[in-house]
C-alpha positions as CSV (number, residue, x, y, z in Angstrom):
1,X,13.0,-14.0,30.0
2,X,9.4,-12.2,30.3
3,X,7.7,-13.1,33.2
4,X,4.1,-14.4,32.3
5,X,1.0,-12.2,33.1
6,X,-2.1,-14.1,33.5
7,X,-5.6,-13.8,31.4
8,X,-7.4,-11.3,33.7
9,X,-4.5,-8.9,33.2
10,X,-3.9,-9.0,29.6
11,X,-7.4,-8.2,29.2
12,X,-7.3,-5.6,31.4
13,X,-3.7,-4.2,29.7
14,X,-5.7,-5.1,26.1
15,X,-9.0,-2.9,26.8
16,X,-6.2,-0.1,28.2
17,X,-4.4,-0.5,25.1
18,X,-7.9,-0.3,22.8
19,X,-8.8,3.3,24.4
20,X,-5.4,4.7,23.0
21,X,-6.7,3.8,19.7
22,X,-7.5,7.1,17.3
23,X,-9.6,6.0,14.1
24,X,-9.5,8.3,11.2
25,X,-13.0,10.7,10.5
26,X,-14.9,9.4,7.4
27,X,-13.1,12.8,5.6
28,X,-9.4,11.3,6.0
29,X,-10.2,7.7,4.8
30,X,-11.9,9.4,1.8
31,X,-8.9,11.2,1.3
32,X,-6.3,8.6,1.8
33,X,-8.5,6.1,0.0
34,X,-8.9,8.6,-2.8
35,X,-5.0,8.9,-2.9
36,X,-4.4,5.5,-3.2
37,X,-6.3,5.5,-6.3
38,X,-4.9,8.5,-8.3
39,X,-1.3,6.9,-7.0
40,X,-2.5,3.3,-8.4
41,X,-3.4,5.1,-11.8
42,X,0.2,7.2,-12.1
43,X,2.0,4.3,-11.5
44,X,-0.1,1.7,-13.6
45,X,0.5,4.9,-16.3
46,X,4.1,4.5,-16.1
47,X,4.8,1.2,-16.0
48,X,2.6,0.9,-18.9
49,X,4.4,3.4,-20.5
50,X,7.7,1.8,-20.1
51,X,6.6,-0.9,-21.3
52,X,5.5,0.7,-24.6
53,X,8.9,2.1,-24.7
54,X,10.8,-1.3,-24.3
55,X,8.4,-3.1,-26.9
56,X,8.8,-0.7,-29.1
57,X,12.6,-0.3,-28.6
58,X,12.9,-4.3,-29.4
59,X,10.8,-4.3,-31.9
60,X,12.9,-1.8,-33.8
61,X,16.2,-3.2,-32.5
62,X,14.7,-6.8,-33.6
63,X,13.5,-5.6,-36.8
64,X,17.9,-4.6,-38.1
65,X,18.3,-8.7,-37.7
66,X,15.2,-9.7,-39.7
């Protein structure tokens, strides 16, 4: 079982933790962020494309029965 630490140390380990800390420059979140997007819009564009494909595949499988 872990032995307790008390509030002045946790602190202490916290704020030592906190200076380990590398935030990204303003270029890489613009990057990533910008990433995210086009990766958003190729996958919405699939899936929306699939779904064409299956609608349209039913509708012609539908339409031999009716």
């Amino acid at each position: 079982m872990a032995t307790k630490t008390n509030p002045l140390q946790f602190i202490q380990q916290v704020r030592a933790e906190v200076t380990k800390i590398v935030w990204p420059t303003r270029r890489e979140v613009l990057l990533t962020t910008m990433m995210v997007f086009v990766m958003a819009a190729l996958v919405g564009t699939f899936f929306f494309l699939v779904d064409l494909g299956i609608r349209f595949g039913l509708q012609g499988f539908l339409s031999l029965f009716g």
